[in-house]
N, C-alpha and C positions, 0 to 999 in steps of 0.2 A: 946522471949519476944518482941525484934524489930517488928516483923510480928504481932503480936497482937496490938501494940501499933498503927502500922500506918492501922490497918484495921479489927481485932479481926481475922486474918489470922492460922489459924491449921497447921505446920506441923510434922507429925513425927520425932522420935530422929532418924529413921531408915533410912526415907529419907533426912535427912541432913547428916548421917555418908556415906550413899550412895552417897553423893553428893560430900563430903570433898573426899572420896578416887578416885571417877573419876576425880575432877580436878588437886589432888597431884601429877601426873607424867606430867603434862603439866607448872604447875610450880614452880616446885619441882630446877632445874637448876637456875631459876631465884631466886629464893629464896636461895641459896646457894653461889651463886655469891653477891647477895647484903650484907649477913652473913660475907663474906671476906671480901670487901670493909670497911666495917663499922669495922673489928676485927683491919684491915692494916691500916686506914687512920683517923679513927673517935674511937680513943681507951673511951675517955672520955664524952661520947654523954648520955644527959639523957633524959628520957619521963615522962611526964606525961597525965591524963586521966582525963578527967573532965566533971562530967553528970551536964547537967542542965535543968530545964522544960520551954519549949516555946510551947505556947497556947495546953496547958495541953498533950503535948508528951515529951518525954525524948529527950535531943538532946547530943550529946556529940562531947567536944572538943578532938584535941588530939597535944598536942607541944613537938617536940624534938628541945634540946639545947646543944651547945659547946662551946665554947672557941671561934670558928669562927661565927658563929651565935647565940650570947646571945638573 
């Protein structure tokens, strides 16, 4: 939907699951490690998502909060 919005851009569901599984082993570690961080240090962290239109494309915000950063 992103790729259309910024250019009426096509791509397969085929070549984005091709894409997702070549970059999973590259970081896949990193991702795991920020997963414990966030389980060990930041137990009560919340997110939210927020789409908004600026000059007619979607834009979206994204805030996480805790107790140490309201």
């Amino acid at each position: 939907m992103l790729l259309w919005e910024l250019g009426q851009i096509e791509i397969g569901v085929g070549t984005l699951a091709g894409t997702n599984e070549g970059i999973d082993s590259t970081v896949a570690q990193s991702i795991h490690s920020l997963k414990q961080w966030i389980k060990q240090t930041q137990p009560h962290i919340l997110g939210d998502e927020t789409p908004w239109v600026l000059k007619g494309l979607k834009q979206w915000l994204w805030i996480f909060a805790n107790s140490d950063f309201p």
